[in-house]
Each structure stands twice: as structure tokens, then as C-alpha cells.
C-alpha positions in Angstrom: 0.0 0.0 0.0 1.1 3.3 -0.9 2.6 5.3 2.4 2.6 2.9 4.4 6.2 1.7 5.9 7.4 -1.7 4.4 8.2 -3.9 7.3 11.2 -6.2 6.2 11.5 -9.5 7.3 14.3 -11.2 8.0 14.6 -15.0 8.1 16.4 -15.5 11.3 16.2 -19.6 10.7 15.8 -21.6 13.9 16.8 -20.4 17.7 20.2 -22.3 18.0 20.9 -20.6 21.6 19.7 -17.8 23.8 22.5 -16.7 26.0 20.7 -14.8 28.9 22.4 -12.3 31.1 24.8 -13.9 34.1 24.9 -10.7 35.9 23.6 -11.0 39.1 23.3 -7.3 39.5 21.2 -7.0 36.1 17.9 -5.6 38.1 19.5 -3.4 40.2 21.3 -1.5 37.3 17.9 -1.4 35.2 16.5 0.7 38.1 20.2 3.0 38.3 19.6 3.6 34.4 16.1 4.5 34.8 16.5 6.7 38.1 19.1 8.3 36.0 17.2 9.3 32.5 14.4 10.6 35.0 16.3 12.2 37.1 18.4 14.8 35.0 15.2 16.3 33.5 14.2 16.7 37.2 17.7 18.4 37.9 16.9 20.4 35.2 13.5 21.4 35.8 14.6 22.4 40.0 17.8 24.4 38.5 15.7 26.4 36.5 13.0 27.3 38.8 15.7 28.0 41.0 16.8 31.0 38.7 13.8 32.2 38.7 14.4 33.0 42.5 17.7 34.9 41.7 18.7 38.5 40.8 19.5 38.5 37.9 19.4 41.2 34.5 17.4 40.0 31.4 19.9 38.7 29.4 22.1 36.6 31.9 18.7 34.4 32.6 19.0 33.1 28.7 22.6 32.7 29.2 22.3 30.4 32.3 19.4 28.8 30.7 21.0 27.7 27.4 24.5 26.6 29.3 21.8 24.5 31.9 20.1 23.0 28.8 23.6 22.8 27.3 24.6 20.4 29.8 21.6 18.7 30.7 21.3 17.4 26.7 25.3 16.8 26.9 24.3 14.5 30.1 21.5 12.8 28.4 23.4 11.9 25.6 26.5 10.3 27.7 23.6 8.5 29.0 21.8 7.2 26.2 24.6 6.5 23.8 27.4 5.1 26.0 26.2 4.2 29.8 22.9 2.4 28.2 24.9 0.5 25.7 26.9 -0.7 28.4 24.4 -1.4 30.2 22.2 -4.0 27.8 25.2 -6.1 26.8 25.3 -7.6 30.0 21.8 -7.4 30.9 20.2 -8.1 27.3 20.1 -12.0 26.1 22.0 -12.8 22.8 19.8 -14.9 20.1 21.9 -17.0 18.2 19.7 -18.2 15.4 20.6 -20.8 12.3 20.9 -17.5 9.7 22.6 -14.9 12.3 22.3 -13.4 15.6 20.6 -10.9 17.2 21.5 -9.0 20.3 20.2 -5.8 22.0 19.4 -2.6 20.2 20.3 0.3 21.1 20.5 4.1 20.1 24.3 4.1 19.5 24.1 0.7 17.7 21.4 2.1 15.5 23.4 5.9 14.8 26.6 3.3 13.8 24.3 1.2 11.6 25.1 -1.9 12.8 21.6 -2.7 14.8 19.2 -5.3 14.8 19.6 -8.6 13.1 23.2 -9.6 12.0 23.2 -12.3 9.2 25.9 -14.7 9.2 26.9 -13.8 6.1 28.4 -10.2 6.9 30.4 -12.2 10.2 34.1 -12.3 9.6 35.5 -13.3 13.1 34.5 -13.2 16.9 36.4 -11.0 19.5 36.5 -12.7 23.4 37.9 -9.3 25.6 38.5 -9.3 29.3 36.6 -6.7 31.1 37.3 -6.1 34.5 34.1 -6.4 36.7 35.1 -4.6 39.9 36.6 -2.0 37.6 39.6 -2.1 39.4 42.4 -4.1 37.3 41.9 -6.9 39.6 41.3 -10.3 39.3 37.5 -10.9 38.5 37.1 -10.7 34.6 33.9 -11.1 32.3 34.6 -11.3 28.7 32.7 -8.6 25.9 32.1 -10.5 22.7 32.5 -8.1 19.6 31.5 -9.5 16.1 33.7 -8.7 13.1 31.7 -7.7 10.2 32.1 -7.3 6.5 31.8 -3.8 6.4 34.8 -3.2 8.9 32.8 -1.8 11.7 32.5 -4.4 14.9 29.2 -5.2 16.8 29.8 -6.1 20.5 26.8 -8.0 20.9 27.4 -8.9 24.8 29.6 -9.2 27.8 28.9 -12.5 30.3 31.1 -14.6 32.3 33.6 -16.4 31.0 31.9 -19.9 30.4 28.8 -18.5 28.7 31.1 -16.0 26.5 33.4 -18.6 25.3 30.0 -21.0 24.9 28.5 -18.4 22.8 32.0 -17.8 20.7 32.3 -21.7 20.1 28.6 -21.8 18.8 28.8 -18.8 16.3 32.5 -20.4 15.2 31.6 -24.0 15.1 28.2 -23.2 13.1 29.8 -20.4 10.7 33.5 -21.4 10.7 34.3 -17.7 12.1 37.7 -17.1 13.8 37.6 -16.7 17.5 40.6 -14.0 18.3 41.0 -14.2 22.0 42.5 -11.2 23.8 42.8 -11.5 27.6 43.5 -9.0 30.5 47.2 -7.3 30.1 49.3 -8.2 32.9 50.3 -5.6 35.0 54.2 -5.3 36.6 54.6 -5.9 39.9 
């Protein structure tokens, strides 16, 4: 029908494996991320009725205004593009299917055009990273999983423990005949 959007389909094949999330924490960091989109409009919103209580002239109220908005949508973006992103590989299962895989969408995923379904045939090799957990260098280490794609541009399409990462690689390897390149935590001196 004229104007109406076309919805592709994709045939995904058959649900190989669903990797869910193996972080324990996952609810409790859905509720940070959602405190914090809510919360820096409400920052926002109390800053600004707070100028209103000032002595100021005319012209410095838009100047404080636009540098508050400024920073508020600078804030909001760090948010949404990075700290979400973050956020939903470890919380967000990964779908390996018999034609691709599919792993959580996101706004920075979508603005680097590599969102949504990924078919195996634009899959060039797998990447298994350590990531510290504690953020702290130490010991405890999940691995991110990044997919190589045809394009150039790489997908990281979770981050789990190490058994579930390293299941997941195998799969999408064994199944596609992709490369697993496997780059572990630097050693620091002592």
C-alpha cells in the first residue's frame, strides 16, 4: 500500500541458543539507568525554577538557561549512547539463530548502523575481551564478545562470564566457521 512503511522480514532460521544475562546485578542496574534518564530532567527542571528566585538582568537568565540545557542534553546523551549500551550487553540476552544473531538494540548501535539482526553472512571473526568487573584491574574478569563484520565496523553484541562467552563464541564459530581471536586481560608489573 502506498505510504505505508514496508516492514522487512528477516529469516532468522531456527533459535540455535539464547545466551541470557549472568549478571547478578542485572535488576538493580535497570533501576540505576532508569533513576538516571528521570532524574536529570528533574535536575533540570529544579535548576531552572531556582533561577527564577535569583537577581539576575534580562539577558544573563538566557545565558544560564541555554549553558543549563547545554549540559543537561550533553548528560542525556553520555547516558543514552554510552552508559545504556553498556548497560544492555550484560543485561540483554543474545539470540543466536541458524541464519545470524541478534543482540540488544540500542540508540548508539542504531546511529553506527550496525543494529538489529546480524546475518551470518556479513560475520568475519569473533572477539573474546576481558573486562574487569570490579573495575579495578583486579582479578575478576567477564569477557565482551565483539563480532567482526564485512563492512569493517565491529558489533559487540554482549559481555557474560567467561563460560557463557566462550560457549557463545564456540557456537557462532563451530556453526559459521568464524575465527575466535581471544584477547585476555594485560598483565600488569609488579
Amino acid at each position: 500500500m502506498p505510504g505505508h512503511a514496508v516492514t522487512r522480514l528477516v529469516d532468522k532460521g531456527v533459535l540455535v541458543r539464547a545466551i541470557e544475562s549472568t549478571d547478578p546485578m542485572a535488576q538493580r542496574k535497570r533501576m540505576v539507568l532508569l533513576t538516571e534518564w528521570v532524574s536529570l530532567p528533574i535536575i533540570a527542571v529544579v535548576f531552572l525554577g531556582l533561577l527564577l528566585y535569583m537577581d539576575m538582568e534580562g539577558n544573563d537568565y538566557f545565558y544560564v538557561v541555554l549553558a543549563v540545557l547545554m549540559g543537561i542534553l550533553l548528560m542525556e546523551a553520555f547516558t543514552v549512547l554510552f552508559i545504556a549500551n553498556h548497560f544492555h550487553a550484560y543485561t540483554e540476552p543474545i539470540k543466536i539463530y541458524s541464519e545470524g544473531v541478534e543482540a540488544y538494540s540500542s540508540t548508539l548501535n542504531k546511529l553506527r548502523g550496525v543494529d538489529g539482526f546480524l546475518q551470518k553472512s556479513d560475520l568475519l571473526g569473533i572477539e573474546l575481551r576481558d573486562v574487569s568487573v570490579n573495575g579495578q584491574g583486579q582479578r575478576d574478569y567477564d569477557r565482551s564478545i565483539t563480532l567482526q563484520l564485512s563492512n569493517g565496523k565491529h558489533r559487540l553484541i554482549g559481555i557474560r562470564n567467561r563460560e557463557a562467552a566462550m560457549d557463545a563464541a564456540k557456537t557462532m564459530s563451530l556453526m559459521w566457521e568464524l575465527i575466535i581471536e581471544d584477547f585476555p586481560a594485560k598483565q600488569r608489573r609488579r
